[in-house]
DOVEX-560524 format. One record per residue (C-alpha): residue number from 1; residue in one letter; x, y, z. Coordinates in nm, 3 decimals, decimal comma, always signed. Each point is the difference from the previous one (the first is absolute). Layout:
BEGIN
<NUM; "a"; <X; Y; Z>>
...
END
This chain:
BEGIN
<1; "x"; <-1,414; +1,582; -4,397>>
<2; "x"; <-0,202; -0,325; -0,008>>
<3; "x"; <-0,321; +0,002; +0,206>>
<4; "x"; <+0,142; -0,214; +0,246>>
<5; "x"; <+0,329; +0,209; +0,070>>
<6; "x"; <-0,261; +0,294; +0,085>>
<7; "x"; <-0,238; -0,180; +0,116>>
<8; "x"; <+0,296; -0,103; +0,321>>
<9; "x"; <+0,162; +0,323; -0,035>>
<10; "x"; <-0,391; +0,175; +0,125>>
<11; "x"; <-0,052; -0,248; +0,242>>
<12; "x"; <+0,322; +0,034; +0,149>>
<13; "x"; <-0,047; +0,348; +0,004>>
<14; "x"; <-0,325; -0,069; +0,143>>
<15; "x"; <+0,108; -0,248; +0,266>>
<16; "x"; <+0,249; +0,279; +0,129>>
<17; "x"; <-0,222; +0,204; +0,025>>
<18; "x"; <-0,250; -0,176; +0,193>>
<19; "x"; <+0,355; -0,053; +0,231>>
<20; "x"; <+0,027; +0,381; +0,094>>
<21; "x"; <-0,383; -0,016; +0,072>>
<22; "x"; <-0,014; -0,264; +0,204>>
<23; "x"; <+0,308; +0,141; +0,181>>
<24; "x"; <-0,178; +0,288; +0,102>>
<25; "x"; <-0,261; -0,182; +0,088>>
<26; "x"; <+0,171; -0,235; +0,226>>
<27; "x"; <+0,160; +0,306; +0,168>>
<28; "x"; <-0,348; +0,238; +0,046>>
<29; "x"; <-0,176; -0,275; +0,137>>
<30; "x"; <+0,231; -0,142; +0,239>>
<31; "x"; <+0,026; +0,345; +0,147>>
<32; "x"; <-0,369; +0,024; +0,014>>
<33; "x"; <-0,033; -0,329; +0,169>>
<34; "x"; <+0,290; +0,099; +0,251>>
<35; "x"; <-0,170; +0,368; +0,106>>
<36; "x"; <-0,365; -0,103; -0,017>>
<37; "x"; <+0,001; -0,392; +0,071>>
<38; "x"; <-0,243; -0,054; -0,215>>
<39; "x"; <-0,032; -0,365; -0,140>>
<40; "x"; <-0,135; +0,095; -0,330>>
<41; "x"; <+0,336; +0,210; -0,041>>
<42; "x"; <+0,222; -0,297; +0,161>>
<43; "x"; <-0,169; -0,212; -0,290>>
<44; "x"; <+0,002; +0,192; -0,268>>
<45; "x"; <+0,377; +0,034; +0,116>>
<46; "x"; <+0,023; -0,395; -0,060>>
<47; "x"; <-0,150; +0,040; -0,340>>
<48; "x"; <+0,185; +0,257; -0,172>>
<49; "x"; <+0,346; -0,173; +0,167>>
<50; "x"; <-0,156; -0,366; -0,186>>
<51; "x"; <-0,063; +0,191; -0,337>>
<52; "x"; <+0,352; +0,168; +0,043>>
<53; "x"; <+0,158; -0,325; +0,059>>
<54; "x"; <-0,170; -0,180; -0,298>>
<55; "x"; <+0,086; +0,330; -0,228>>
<56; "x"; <+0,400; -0,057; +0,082>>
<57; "x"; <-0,029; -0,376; -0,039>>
<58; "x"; <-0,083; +0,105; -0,341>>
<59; "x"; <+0,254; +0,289; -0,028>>
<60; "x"; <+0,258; -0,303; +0,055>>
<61; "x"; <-0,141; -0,181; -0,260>>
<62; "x"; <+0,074; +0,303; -0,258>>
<63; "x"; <+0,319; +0,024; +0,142>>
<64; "x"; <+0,084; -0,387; -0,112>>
<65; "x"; <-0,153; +0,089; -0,323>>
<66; "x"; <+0,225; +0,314; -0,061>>
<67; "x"; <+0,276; -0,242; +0,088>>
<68; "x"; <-0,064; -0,288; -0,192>>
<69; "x"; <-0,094; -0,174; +0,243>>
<70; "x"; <-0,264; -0,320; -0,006>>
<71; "x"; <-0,346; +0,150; +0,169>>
<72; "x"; <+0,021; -0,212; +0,289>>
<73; "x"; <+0,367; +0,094; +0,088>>
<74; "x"; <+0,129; +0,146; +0,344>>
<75; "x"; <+0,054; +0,345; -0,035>>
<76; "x"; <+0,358; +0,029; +0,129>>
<77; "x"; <-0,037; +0,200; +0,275>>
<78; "x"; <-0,264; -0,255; +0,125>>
<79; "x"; <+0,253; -0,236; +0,139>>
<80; "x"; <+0,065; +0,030; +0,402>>
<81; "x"; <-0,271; +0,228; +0,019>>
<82; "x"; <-0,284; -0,015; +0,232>>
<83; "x"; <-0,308; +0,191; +0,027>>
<84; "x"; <-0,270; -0,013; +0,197>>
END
């Protein structure tokens, strides 16, 4: 494998990672803000949710690349889809 095939195949595996992390995150602290209201908890709610945003942005971006896809290509299932 050439150095850059592994070097994307660890930071994919890296950036899915940081995914389930962040997920968890999102999830602990948005209960903590909710039962304590505690604005440290309410931002660090806002935080991991940013980071866990930014980390899927760039699990799309694999996803054009496993498709042979151009990097800044829609991912499909972007089209019609809102999120806020």
């Amino acid at each position: 494998m050439s150095y850059e095939a592994d070097f994307l195949k660890e930071f994919e595996a890296w950036v899915n990672t940081q995914v389930t992390v962040n997920e968890m995150a999102v999830k602990e602290s948005q209960k903590l803000a909710e039962e304590s209201q505690d604005d440290k908890a309410a931002d660090a709610y806002i935080r991991y949710e940013s980071k866990l945003d930014a980390y899927r942005f760039l699990q799309g971006k694999f996803a054009n690349y496993h498709a042979g896809k151009g990097f800044h290509d829609l991912p499909e299932e972007m089209f019609g889809k809102r999120s806020y």
